[in-house]
C-alpha positions as CSV (number, residue, x, y, z in Angstrom):
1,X,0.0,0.0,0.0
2,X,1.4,3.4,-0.9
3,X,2.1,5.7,2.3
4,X,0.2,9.1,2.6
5,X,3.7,10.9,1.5
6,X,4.2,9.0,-1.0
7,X,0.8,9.6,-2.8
8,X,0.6,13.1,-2.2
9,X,4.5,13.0,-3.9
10,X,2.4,11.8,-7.0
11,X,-0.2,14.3,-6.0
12,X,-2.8,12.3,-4.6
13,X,-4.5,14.0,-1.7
14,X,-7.2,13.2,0.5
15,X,-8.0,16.8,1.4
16,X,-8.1,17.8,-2.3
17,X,-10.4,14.9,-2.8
18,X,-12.3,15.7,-0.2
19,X,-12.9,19.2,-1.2
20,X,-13.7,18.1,-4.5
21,X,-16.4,15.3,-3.6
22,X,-18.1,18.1,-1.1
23,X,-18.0,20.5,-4.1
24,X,-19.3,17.9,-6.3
25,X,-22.2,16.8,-3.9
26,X,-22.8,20.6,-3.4
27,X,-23.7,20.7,-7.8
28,X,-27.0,18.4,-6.8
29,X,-30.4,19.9,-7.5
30,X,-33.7,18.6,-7.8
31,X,-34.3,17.4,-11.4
32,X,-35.5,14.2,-13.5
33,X,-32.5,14.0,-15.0
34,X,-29.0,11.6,-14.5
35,X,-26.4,9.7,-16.0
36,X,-29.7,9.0,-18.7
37,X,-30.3,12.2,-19.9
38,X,-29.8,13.1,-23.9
39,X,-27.7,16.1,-23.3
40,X,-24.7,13.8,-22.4
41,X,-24.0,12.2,-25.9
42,X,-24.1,15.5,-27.1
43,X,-21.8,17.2,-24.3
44,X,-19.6,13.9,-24.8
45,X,-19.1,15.0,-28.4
46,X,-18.6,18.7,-27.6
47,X,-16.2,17.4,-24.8
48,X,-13.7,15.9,-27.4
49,X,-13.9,18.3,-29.8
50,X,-13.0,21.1,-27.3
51,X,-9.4,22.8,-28.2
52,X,-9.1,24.8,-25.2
53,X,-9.6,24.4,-21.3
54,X,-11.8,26.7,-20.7
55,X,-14.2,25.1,-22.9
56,X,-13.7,21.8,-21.8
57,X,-14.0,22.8,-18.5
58,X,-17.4,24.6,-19.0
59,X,-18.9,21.3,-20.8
60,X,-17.1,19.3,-18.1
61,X,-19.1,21.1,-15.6
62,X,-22.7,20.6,-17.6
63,X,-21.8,16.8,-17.6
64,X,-21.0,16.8,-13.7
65,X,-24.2,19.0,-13.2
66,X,-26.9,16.6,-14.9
67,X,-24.9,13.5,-13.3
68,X,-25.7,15.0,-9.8
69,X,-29.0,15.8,-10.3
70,X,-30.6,13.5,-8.1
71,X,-34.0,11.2,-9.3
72,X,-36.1,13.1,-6.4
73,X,-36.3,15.5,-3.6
74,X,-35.6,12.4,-1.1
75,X,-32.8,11.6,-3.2
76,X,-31.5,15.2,-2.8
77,X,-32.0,15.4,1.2
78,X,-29.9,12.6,0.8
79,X,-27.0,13.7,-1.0
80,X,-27.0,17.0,0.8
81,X,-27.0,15.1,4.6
82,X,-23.7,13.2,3.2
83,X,-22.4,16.1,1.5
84,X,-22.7,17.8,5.5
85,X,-20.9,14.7,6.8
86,X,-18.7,15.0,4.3
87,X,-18.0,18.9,4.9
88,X,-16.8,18.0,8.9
89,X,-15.2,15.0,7.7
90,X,-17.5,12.4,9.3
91,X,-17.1,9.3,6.6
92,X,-19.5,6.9,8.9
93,X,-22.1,9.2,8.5
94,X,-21.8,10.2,5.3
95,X,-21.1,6.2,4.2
96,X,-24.7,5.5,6.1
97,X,-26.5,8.4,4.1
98,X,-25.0,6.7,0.7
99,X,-25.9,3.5,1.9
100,X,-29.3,4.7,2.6
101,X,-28.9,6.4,-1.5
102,X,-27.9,3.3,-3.3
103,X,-30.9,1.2,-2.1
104,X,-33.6,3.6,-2.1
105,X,-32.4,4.7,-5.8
106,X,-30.5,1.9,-7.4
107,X,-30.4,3.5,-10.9
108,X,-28.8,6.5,-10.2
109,X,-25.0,6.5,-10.6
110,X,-23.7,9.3,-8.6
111,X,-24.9,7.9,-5.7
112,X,-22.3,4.6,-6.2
113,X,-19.6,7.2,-6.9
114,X,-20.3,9.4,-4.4
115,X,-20.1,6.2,-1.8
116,X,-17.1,4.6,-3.7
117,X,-15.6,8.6,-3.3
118,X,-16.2,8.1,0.9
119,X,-15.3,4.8,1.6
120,X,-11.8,5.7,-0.4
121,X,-11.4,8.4,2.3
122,X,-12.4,5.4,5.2
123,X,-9.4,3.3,3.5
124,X,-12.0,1.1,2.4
125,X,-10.5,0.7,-1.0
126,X,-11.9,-2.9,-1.9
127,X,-15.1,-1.3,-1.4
128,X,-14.6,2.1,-2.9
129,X,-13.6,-0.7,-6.3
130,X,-16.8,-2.1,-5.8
131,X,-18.8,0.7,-6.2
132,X,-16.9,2.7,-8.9
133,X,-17.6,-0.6,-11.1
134,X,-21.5,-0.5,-10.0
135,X,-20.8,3.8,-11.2
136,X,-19.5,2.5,-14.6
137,X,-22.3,-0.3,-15.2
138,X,-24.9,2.4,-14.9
139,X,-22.8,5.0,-17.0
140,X,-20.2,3.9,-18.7
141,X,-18.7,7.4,-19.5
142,X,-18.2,8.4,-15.6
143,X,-14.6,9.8,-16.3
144,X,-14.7,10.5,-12.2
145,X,-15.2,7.1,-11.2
146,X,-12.3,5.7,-13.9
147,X,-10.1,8.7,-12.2
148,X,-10.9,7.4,-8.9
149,X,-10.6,4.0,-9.5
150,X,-6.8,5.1,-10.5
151,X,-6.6,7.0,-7.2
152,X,-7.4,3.6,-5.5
153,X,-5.1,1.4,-7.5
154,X,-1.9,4.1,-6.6
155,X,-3.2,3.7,-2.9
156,X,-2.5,-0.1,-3.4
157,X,0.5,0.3,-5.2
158,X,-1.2,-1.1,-8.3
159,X,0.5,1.2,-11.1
160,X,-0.3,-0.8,-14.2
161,X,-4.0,-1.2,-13.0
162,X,-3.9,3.2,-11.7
163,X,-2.0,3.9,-15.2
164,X,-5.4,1.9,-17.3
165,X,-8.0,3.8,-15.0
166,X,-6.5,7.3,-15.8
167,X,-5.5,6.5,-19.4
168,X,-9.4,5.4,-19.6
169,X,-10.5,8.1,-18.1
170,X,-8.4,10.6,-20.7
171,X,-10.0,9.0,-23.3
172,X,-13.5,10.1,-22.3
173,X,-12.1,13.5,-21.0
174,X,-9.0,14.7,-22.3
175,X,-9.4,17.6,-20.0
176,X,-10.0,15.7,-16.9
177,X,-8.1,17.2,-13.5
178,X,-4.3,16.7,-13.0
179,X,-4.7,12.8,-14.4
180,X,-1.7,13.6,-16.9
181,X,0.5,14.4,-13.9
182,X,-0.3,11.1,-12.6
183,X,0.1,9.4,-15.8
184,X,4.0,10.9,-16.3
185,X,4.5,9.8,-12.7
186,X,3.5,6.5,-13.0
187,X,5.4,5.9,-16.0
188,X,8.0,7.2,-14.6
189,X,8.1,4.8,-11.5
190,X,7.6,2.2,-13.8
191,X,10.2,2.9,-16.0
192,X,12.7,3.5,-13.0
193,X,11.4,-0.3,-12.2
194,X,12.3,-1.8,-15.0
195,X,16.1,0.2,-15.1
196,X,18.6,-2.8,-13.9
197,X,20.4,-1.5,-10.2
């Protein structure tokens, strides 16, 4: 297992992630709209085609925004009691609210990623894989969950398997967060591997 030191050296941080799941959770609204809706195909495309950040980033942002959009109200006095857990760093609580999520809406993908996002923080990594794939059967696309699914295999010192999550999630998001800083690490530390002593 990598140490704490060690995968912040590759920039892994569990603060930063932290801030970035609450900020994420913090995007849900009330809608009828999810990992289903027909804008995504479309944003998918404009995604690819985008030739500069701050385009990307703006169509990033649409696709995070109608992935959080929760199936019901329920759904979102859900997301926002983990999201407050979350905020003051309580991962039981915020793990019980996502439990209480993923059965009372199944379908909706965020929820998975949003629990496979806390249990990474609660070291629960075998669990946090579990629930990134359950992210991926309902949408396919999630560039998050592949990310974090990469963030999980550097925690376990799997590079090959962390080096196929980011790559995966660059090719659905060439845009996607500092994923190309952990790609030139990890090659790096696999190259310096394979150098005879």
């Amino acid at each position: 297992m990598v140490k704490l030191n060690e995968s912040r050296r590759l920039g892994v941080s569990r603060e930063s992630l932290c801030i970035t799941a609450a900020l994420l959770l913090a995007l849900c609204a009330n809608g009828q709209a999810d990992q289903s809706d027909p804008k995504l195909d479309e944003l998918f495309v404009q995604l690819r085609a985008a030739t500069n950040p701050i385009v990307a980033k703006q169509v990033g942002r649409e696709i995070w925004a109608i992935w959080q959009q929760a199936p019901n109200d329920t759904a979102v006095q859900i997301m926002r009691n983990s999201r407050s857990a979350l905020d003051n760093r309580d991962f039981n609580s915020a793990i019980r609210f996502l439990d209480q999520l993923v059965t009372f809406a199944p379908e909706f993908a965020e929820a998975w990623n949003q629990r496979a996002i806390v249990l990474y923080f609660a070291e629960d990594y075998s669990g946090s894989l579990r629930d990134i794939e359950q992210t991926l059967a309902l949408e396919p696309r999630h560039f998050g969950a592949m990310a974090g699914r990469g963030q999980v295999y550097l925690q376990l010192n799997e590079l090959e398997f962390a080096l196929q999550a980011f790559e995966s999630a660059l090719d659905l998001n060439p845009w996607v967060g500092d994923i190309r800083g952990h790609v030139h690490a990890i090659r790096a530390r696999m190259s310096a591997r394979q150098k005879p002593i």
